[in-house]
N, C-alpha and C positions, 0 to 999 in steps of 0.2 A: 784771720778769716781767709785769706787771701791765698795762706799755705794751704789750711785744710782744702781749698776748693780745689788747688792744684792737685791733691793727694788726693782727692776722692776724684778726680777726674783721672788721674791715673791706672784706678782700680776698677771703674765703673765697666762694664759690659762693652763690647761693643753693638750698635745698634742689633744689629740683625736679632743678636744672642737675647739683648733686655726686649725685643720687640717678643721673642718665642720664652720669657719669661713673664708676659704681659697675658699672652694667649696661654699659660699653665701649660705650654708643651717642654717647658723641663724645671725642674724643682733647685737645679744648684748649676753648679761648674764643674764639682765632680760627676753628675750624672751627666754633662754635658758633653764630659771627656770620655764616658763607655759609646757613647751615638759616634764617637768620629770613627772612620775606617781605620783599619789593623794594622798596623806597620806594613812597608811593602814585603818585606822577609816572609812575617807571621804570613801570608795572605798566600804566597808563593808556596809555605809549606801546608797550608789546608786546602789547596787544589791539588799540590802532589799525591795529597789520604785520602781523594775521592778514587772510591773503584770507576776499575779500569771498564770501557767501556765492551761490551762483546762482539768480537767481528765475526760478519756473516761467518756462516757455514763453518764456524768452531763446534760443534754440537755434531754436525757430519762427520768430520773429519774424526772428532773423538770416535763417534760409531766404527766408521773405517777401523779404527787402529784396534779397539774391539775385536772385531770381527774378526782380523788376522790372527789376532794375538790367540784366539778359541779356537781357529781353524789348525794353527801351529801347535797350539795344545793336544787338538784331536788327531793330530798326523803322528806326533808324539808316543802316543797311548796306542793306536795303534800299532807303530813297529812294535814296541814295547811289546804289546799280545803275540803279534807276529814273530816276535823274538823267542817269546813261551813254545808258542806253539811248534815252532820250528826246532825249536831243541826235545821238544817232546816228541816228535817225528822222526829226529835226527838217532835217539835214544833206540827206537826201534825196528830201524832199517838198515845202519850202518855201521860200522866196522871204526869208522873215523870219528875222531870227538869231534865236540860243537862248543864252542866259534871254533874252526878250522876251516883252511882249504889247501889241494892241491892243485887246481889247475887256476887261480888268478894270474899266477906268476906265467904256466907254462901257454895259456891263452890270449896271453898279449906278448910272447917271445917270438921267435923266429921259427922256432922246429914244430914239424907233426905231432899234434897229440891224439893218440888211437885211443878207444873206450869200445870195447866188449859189451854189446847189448845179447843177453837172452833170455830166449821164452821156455817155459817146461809148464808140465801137466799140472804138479803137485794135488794135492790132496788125494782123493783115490781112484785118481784115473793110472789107464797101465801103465809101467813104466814112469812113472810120477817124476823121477828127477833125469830122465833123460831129455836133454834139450830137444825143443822141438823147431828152435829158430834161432840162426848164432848169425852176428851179426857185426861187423867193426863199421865203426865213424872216426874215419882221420879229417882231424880239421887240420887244416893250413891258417895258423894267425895272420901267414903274410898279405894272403888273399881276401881271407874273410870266406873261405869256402868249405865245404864239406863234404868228401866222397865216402858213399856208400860200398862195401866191401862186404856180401852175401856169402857166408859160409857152407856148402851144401853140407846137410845131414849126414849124406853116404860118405866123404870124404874119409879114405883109408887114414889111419894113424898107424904107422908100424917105424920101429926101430929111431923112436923119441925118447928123449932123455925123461921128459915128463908123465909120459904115459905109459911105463913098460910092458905091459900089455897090450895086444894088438887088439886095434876093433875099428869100430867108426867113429868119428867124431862127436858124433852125438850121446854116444858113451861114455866120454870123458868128464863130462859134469855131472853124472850120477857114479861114478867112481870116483870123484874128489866128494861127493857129498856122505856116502861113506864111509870116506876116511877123517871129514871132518866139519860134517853140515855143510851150510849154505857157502858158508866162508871158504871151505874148504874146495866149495864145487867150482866156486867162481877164481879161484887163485886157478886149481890146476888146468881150467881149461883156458887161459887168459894165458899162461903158460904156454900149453902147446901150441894156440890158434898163434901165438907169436911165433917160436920154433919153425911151425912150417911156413910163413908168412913170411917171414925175415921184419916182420915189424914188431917195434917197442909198444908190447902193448900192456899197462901198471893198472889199468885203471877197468872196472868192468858193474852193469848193472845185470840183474836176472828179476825175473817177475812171473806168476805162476797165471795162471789161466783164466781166474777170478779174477786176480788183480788188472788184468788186461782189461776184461768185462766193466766189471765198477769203475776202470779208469775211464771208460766210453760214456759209459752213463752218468758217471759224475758231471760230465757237463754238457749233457743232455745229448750226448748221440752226436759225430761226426758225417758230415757229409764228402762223400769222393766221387770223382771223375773214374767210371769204372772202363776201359775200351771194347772189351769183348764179351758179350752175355755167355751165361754159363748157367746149367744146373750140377746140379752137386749128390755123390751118396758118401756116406761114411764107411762104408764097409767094402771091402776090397771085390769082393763075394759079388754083390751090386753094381758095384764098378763092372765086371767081367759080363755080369748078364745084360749090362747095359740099363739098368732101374736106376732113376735118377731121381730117388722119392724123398731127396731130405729138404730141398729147397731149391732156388737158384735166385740169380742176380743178373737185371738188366743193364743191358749197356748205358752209358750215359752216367748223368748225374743222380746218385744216388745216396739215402740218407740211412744212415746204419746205428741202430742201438748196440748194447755189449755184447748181446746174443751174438747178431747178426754182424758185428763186427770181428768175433772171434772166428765165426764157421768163416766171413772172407777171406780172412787171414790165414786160415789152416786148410780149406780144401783143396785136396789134391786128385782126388777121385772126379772127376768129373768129366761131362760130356764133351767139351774139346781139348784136343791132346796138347795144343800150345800150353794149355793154363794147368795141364796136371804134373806138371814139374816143380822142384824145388825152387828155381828158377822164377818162373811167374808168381810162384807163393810169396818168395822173398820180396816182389815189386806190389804186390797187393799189402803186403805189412806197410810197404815205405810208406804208401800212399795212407794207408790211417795212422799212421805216428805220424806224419807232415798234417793232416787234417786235428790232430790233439792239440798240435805243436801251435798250430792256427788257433786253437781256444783262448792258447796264453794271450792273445795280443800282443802288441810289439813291449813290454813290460812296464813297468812305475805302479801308479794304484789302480791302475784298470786290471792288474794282473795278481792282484793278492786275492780277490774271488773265487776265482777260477783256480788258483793254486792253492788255496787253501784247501776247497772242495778235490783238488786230485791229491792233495796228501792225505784225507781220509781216507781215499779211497786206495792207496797204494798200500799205506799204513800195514802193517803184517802180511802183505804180500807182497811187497818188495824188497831186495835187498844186495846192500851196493857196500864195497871201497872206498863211494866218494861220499863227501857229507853232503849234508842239505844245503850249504853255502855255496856246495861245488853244481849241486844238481840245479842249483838257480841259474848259475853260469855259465852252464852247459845248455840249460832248456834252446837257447838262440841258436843253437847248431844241430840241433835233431833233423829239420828237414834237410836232405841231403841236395844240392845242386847239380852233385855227377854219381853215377852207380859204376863199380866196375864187375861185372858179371864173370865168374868164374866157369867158364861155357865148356859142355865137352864139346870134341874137335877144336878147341881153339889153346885150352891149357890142361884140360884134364880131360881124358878118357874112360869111358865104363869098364868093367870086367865083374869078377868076384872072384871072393874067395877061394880059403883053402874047402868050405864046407855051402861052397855053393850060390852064397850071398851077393846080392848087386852090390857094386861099390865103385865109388870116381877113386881114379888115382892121376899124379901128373902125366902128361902126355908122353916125359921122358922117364918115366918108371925102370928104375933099374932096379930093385929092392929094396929093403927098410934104411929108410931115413935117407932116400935119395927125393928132396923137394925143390934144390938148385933152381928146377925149372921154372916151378910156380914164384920162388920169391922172385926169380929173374923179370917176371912177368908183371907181378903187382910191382914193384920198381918201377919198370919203362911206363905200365900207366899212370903212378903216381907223379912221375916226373912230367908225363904230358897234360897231367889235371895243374901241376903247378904254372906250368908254364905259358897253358890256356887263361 
């Protein structure tokens, strides 16, 4: 008896356990052992499987990374078009394949790089491919500057390697363009304007009269700083009788469509004699290519608008040597910072010809192919723009 009571007291519950088996709050020992807490292990690894809790502003921050990530997409997609587009431009204005350039290299080097800008009538005005505006831009990479160098029209061409035939300057691009289109026009007179210039000049654009017009309008009309009011006729006839019945332009700050930006550009006929020279024509052009130039804005994406809209507008009426990659690189150098004017009495003098005709030649004129003096000239100026 005595054993069994020891052995059943052995086994027996402890109170707490037979008191909550008195109250039917557990049925055995094994259901008594699922009620105790988890190992400390087990208990450690089902707090680690509860999700993580959310910190603030993760929900933002995803946003943010979004937002970049669609905006990088859409800059993307853009050049992409940009890219199209620009080779489809490039396809029809240029001479040079796309992707290419010439002047990355020479624009961030040391030496001058000249470019040949000119204007002509085309289509079926008279004279159609006789330039009406020759023009050189030597940039100095060392500077970051650009001098304007105005080609006068009349300028004799005699006893050039390039031109064998004697005539005016202005001649010379519709004598390259019959020997071999536009391409042809823009090499041989990129040729001579070098010849008698003593500059390296590889590189040249041309644009016809239109394309000047639509280049204006495309982005809605430039505004210029005009100095001296003027009216204007087109016809030599008019001029002489003193009729100044085509328009004119007030001094001051003035706002010019394509129309109105080609007649400022080209009148010569007109009521004061300062402004009826090639000379004044030339600084009335500068002044609306620097006002285009101002459309681009300083570049990145505020400048693919506005360039996109002037390569429509250039598109079959322009046409260039350099590609569209180059004409990008170029666009920061069109406004000129210094001019150097090719003045008579100072480097060239009037006369004419054999048959009568007005024409500049250099001041030291001795016969064909004597220009010593002009490159001597553009030289010491060049040399004082760099050194300013």
């Amino acid at each position: 008896m005595r054993r069994q009571a020891e052995f059943a007291g052995r086994h027996d519950p402890p109170p707490y356990d037979r008191e909550l088996i008195r109250s039917g709050g557990v049925s055995s020992s094994r259901t008594r052992q699922g009620d105790r807490p988890p190992p400390r292990g087990q208990a450690r690894r089902a707090r680690d499987q509860r999700p993580a809790r959310r910190r603030r502003g993760g929900s933002a921050l995803g946003a943010l990374r979004a937002l970049v990530v669609g905006v990088l997409l859409l800059a993307v997609i853009a050049l992409v078009l940009v890219g199209i587009r620009a080779a489809a431009f490039n396809a029809t204005v240029s001479t040079a394949g796309f992707p290419s350039t010439a002047l990355l290299g020479p624009l961030n080097g040391s030496q001058r790089v000249n470019v040949l800008m000119v204007g002509y009538g085309g289509g079926d005005h008279d004279g159609a491919y006789l330039a009406d505006s020759i023009q050189v831009l030597s940039i100095d990479p060392a500077t970051d500057t650009t001098t304007s160098i105005p080609i006068p029209r009349d300028l004799w061409i005699e006893g050039v390697s390039g031109f064998p035939q004697n005539g005016k300057i202005n001649q010379v691009f519709s004598a390259g363009h019959a020997q071999g289109g536009l391409e042809g026009a823009g090499d041989m007179l990129a040729g001579v304007v070098g010849e008698v210039t003593g500059l390296e000049i590889e590189h040249w654009i041309s644009i016809d009269f239109q394309g000047f017009q639509e280049l204006v309008d495309a982005v809605g009309g430039v505004t210029v700083e005009n100095p001296t009011a003027f009216s204007y006729t087109t016809t030599e006839t008019a001029h002489q009788a003193g009729r100044w019945n085509s328009g004119s332009f007030a001094a001051g700050e003035i706002h010019l469509d394509g129309d109105e930006a080609l007649m400022y550009s080209r009148a010569r006929f007109t009521s004061v004699v300062s402004e009826s020279t090639d000379f004044a024509r030339s600084a009335r052009q500068a002044r609306v290519i620097g006002a285009l130039r101002s459309e681009l804005g300083e570049g990145g994406v505020t400048s693919i608008v506005p360039g996109l809209r002037m390569m429509d507008a250039l598109e079959g009426r322009m046409f260039t040597n350099l590609s569209a990659i180059d004409l990008f690189l170029l666009s920061g150098d069109l406004s000129a910072d210094r001019r150097v004017e090719l003045s008579e009495d100072v480097v060239l003098r009037a006369t004419t010809n054999t048959i009568g005709q007005y024409i500049l030649v250099p001041t030291d004129w001795t016969g064909p192919g004597a220009y010593d003096g002009l490159r001597d000239y553009l030289a010491r100026e060049l040399a004082r723009a760099d050194a300013s």
